[in-house]
KEDRENLO-276597 format. One record per residue (C-alpha): residue in three letters; x, y, z. Coordinates in nm, 4 decimals. Example, Ala and Ser with C-alpha at 12.3 -4.5 7.8 and 13.67 -1.06 7.14 Angstrom:
BEGIN
NODE  aa        u        v        w
NODE ALA   1.2300  -0.4500   0.7800
NODE SER   1.3670  -0.1060   0.7140
//
This chain:
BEGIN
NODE  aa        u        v        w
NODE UNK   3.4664  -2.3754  14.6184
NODE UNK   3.4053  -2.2729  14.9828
NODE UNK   3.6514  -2.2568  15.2359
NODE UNK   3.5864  -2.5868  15.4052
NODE UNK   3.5302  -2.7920  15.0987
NODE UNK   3.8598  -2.6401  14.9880
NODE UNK   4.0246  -2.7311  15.2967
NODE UNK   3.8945  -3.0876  15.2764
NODE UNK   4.0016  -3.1266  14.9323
NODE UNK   4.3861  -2.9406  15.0172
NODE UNK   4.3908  -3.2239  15.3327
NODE UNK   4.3575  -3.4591  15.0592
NODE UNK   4.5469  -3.3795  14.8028
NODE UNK   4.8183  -3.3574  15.0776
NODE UNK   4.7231  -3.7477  15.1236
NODE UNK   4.8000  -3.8282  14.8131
NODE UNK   5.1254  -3.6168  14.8023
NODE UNK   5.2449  -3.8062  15.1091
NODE UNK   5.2239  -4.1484  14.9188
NODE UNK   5.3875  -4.0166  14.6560
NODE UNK   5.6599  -3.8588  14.8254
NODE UNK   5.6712  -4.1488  15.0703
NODE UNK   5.6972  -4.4197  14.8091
NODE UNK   5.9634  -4.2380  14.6199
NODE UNK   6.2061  -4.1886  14.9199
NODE UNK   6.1347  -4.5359  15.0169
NODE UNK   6.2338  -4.6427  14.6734
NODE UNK   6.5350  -4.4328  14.7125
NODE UNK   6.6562  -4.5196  15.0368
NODE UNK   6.6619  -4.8897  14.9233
NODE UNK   6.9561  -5.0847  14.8120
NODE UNK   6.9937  -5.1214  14.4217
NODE UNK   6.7637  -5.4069  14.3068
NODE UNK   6.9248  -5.6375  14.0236
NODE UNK   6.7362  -5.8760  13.7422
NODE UNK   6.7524  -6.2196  13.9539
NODE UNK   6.8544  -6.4424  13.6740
NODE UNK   6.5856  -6.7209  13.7827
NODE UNK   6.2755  -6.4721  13.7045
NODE UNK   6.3219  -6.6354  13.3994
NODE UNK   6.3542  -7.0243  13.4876
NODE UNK   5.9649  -7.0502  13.4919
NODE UNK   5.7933  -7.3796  13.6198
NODE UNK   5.6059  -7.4585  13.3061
NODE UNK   5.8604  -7.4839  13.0321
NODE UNK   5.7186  -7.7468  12.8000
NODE UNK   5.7280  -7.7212  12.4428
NODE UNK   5.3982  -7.8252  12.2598
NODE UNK   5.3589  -7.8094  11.8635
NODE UNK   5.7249  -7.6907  11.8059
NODE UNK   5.6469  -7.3612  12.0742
NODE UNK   5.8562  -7.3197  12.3556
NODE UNK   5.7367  -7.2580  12.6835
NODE UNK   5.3960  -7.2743  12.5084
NODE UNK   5.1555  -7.1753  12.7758
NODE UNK   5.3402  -6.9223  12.8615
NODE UNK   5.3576  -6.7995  12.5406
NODE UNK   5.0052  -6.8464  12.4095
NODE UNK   4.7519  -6.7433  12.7223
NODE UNK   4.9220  -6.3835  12.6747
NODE UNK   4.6754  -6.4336  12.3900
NODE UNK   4.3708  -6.3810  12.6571
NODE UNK   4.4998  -5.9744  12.6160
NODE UNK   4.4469  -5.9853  12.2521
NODE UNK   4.0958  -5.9984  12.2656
NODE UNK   4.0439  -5.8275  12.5782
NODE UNK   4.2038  -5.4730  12.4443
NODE UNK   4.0561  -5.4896  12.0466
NODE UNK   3.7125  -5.4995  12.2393
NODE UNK   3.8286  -5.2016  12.4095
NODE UNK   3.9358  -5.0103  12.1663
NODE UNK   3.6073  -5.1162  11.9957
NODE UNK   3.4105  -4.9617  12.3119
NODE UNK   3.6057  -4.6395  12.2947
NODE UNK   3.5260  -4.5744  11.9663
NODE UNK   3.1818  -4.7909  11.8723
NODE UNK   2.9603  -4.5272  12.0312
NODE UNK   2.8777  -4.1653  11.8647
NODE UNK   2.7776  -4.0407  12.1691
NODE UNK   3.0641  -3.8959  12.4500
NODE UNK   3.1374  -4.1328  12.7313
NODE UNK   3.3566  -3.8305  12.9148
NODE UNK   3.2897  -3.5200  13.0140
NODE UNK   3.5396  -3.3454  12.7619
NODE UNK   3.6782  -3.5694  12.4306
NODE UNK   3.9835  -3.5594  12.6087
NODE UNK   3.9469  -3.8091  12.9123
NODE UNK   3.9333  -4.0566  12.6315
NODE UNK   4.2740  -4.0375  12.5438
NODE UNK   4.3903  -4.2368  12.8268
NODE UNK   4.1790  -4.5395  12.7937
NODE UNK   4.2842  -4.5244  12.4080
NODE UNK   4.6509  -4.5701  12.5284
NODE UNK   4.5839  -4.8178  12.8335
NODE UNK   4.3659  -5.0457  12.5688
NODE UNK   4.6366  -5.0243  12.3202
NODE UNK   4.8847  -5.0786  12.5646
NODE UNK   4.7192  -5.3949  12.6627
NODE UNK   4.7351  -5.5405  12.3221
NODE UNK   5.1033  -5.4747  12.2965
NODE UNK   5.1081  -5.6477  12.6240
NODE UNK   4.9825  -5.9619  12.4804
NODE UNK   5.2168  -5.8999  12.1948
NODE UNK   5.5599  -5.8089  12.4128
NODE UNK   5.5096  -6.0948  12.6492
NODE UNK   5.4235  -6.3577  12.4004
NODE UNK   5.7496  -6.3096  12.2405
NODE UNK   5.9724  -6.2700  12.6030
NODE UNK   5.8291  -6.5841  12.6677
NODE UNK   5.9379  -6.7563  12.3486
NODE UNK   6.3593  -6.6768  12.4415
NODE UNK   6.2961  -6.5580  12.8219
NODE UNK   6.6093  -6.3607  12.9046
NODE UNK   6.6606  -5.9775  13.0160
NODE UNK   6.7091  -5.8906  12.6331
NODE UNK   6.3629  -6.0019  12.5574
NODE UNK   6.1888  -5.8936  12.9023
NODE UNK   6.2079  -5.5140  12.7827
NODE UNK   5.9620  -5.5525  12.5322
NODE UNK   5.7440  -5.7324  12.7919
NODE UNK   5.7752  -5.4279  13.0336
NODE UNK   5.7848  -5.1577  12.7865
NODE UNK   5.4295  -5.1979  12.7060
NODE UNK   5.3069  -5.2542  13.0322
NODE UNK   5.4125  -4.9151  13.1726
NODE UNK   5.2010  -4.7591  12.9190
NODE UNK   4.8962  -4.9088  13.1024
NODE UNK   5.0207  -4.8288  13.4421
NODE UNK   5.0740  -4.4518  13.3747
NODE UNK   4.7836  -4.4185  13.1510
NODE UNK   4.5394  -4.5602  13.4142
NODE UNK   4.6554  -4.3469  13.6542
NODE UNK   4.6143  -3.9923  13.4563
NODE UNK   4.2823  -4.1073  13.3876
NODE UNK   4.2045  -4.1782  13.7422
NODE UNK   4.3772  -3.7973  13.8401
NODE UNK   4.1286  -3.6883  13.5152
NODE UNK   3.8229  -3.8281  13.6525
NODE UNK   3.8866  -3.7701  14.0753
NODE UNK   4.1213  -3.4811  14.0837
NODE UNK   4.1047  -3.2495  13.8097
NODE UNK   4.0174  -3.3542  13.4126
NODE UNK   4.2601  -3.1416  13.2639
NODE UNK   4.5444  -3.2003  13.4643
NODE UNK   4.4987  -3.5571  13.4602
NODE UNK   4.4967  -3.5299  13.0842
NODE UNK   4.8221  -3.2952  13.0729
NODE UNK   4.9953  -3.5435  13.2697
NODE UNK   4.9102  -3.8009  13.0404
NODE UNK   5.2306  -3.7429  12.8372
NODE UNK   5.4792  -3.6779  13.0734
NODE UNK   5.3528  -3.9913  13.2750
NODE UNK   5.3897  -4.2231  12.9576
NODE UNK   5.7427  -4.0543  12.9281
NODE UNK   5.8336  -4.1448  13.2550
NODE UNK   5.7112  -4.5474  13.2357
NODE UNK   5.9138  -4.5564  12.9079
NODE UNK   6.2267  -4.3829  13.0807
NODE UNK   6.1234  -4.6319  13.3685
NODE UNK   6.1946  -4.9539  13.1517
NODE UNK   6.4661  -4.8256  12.9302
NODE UNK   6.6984  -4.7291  13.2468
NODE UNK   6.6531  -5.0959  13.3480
NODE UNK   6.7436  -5.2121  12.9545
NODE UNK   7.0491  -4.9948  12.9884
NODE UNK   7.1683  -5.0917  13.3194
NODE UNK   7.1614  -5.4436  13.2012
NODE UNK   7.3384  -5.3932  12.9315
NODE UNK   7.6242  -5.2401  13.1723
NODE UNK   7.6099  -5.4859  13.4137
NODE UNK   7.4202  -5.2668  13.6772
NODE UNK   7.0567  -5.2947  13.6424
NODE UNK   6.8745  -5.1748  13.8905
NODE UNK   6.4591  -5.2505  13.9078
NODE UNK   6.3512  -4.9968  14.1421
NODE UNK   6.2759  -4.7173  13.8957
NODE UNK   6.0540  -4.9401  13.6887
NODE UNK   5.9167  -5.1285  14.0405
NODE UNK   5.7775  -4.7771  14.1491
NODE UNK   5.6102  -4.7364  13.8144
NODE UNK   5.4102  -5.0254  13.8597
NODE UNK   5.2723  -5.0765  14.1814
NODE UNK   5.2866  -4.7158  14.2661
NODE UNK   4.9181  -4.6772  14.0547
NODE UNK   4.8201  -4.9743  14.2788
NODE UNK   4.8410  -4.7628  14.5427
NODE UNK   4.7708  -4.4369  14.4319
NODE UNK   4.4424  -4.5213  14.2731
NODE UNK   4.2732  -4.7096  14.5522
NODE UNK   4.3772  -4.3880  14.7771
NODE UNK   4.2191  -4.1466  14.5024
NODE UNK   3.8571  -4.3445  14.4824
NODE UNK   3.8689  -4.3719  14.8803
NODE UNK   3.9147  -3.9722  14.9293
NODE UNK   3.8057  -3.7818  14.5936
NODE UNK   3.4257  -3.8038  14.4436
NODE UNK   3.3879  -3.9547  14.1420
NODE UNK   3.2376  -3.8030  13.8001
NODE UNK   3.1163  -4.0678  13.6490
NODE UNK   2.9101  -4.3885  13.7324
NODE UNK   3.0178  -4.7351  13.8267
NODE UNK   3.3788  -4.6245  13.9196
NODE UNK   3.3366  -4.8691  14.1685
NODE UNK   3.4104  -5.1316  13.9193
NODE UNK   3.7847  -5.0280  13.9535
NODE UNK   3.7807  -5.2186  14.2596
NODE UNK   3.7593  -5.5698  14.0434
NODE UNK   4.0536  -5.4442  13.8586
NODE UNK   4.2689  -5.4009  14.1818
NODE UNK   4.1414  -5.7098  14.2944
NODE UNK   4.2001  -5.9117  13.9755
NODE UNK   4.6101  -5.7721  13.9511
NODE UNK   4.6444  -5.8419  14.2689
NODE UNK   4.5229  -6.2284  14.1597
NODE UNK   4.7818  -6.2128  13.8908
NODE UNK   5.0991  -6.0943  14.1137
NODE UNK   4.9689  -6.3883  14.3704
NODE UNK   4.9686  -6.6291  14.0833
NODE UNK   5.3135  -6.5093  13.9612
NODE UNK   5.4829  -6.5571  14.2931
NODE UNK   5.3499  -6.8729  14.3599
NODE UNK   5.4290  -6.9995  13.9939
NODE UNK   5.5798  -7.3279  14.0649
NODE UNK   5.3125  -7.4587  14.3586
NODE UNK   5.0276  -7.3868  14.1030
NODE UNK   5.2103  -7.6221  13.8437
NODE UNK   5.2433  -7.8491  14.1336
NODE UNK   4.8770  -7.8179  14.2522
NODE UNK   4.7355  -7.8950  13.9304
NODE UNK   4.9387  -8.1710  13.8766
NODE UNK   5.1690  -7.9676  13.6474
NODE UNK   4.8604  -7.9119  13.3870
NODE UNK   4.9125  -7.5392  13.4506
NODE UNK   5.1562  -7.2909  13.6406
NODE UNK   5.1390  -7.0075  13.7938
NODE UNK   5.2772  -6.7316  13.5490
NODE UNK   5.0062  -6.8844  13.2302
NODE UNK   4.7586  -6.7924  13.4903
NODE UNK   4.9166  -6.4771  13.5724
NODE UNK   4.8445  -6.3748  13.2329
NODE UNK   4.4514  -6.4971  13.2454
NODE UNK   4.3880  -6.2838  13.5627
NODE UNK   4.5761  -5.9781  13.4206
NODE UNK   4.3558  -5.9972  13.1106
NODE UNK   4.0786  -6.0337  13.3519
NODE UNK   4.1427  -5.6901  13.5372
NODE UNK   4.1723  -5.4829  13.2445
NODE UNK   3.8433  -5.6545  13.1315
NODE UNK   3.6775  -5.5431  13.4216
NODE UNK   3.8088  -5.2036  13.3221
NODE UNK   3.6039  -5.2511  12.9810
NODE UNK   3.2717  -5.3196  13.1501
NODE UNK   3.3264  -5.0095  13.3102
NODE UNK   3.3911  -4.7720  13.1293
NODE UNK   3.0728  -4.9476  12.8378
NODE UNK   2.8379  -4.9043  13.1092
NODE UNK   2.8857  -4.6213  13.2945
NODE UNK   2.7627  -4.2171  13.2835
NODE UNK   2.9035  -3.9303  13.3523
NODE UNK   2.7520  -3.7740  13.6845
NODE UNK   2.6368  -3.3978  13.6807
NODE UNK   2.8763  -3.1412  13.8164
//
């Protein structure tokens, strides 16, 4: 690499390290953040052929299909869709993730309480943290996005079971698992704005960002959507559409894109 291409890519790599230090002291430096106990008290809590909270429950069903045809384009196709077998590995865990998404949240939303909102979370971290090694893979450096894989699963795991156990002692506290989430949010448009990418299409990301930010708009605004439609659907059953939606637009992705030459 020649000096000023090395200085250009050290500027921006010390972008990207002032996020992530910025978003960690800012995470720090805020007050602890407790479970409000009416996350749970969703506006749609109808029961419809003996199910509770039924469309709640059943459009987490939109992520069943969504990661099995994932995992079916990861593996469908002979011929390498990465650069080195690798990269693969997290998309395998982000599309698996998903379908334990549909899974987890499905059964919080039968019982919704803090005991059952862990297995809701748990499986979303894996998507968060997987995404973004395979972003760092793909922008930053393949191998070290790939080593990081681990340790970042590790840490959205930690992230989710220091919430479970602060519950449990009466001091829960949401930032850790807060920073976990929407820190990939921000990380990842900041990577495809300032690194190249190596394969085709990347752009596509850009439908994913756009589609979770749909689903955390629908989420907080829960109750006006039931009202809206004449409380035929809320909010949060929505939520669960458009977050199905963005990891869809991951699929079409990664089926149709190349990998550029280095």
């Amino acid at each position: 690499m020649n000096p000023s291409r090395l200085s250009a890519f050290r500027f921006r790599i010390s972008m990207l390290m002032f996020l992530t230090f910025g978003v960690i002291v800012l995470a720090l430096l805020l007050p602890r953040i407790a479970q409000p106990e009416a996350y749970h008290a969703f506006a749609d809590q109808r029961t419809l052929f003996g199910i509770p909270n039924f469309w709640n429950v059943v459009s987490n069903g939109a992520f069943i299909p969504v990661g099995l045809a994932a995992l079916w384009v990861m593996f469908r196709d002979p011929q390498p869709r990465f650069h080195a077998p690798f990269e693969r590995w997290a998309y395998i865990v982000a599309f698996a993730g998903t379908l334990l998404v549909g899974l987890g949240s499905g059964y919080y939303h039968l019982h919704p309480d803090n005991r059952t909102l862990f297995w809701d979370r748990l499986p979303m971290t894996l998507v968060f943290m997987a995404l973004l090694s395979a972003v760092i893979a793909e922008r930053i450096h393949a191998k070290g996005g790939a080593l990081l894989l681990m340790p970042f699963l590790l840490l959205g795991i930690l992230s989710a079971e220091v919430w479970r156990r602060g519950e449990l002692t009466g001091v829960g506290d949401l930032r850790f698992y807060l920073l976990v989430q929407f820190y990939p949010m921000l990380a990842i448009p900041l990577m495809m704005a300032l690194f190249p990418a190596s394969y085709t299409r990347t752009r596509d990301m850009a439908w994913l960002v756009l589609w979770y930010a749909a689903a955390k708009a629908l989420e907080q605004w829960d109750a006006a959507v039931f009202r809206a439609t004449g409380g035929c659907m809320s909010g949060h059953a929505l939520k669960h559409v458009a977050a199905a939606l963005a990891v869809g637009a991951l699929v079409v992705m990664v089926a149709r894109r190349e990998p550029r030459t280095v």
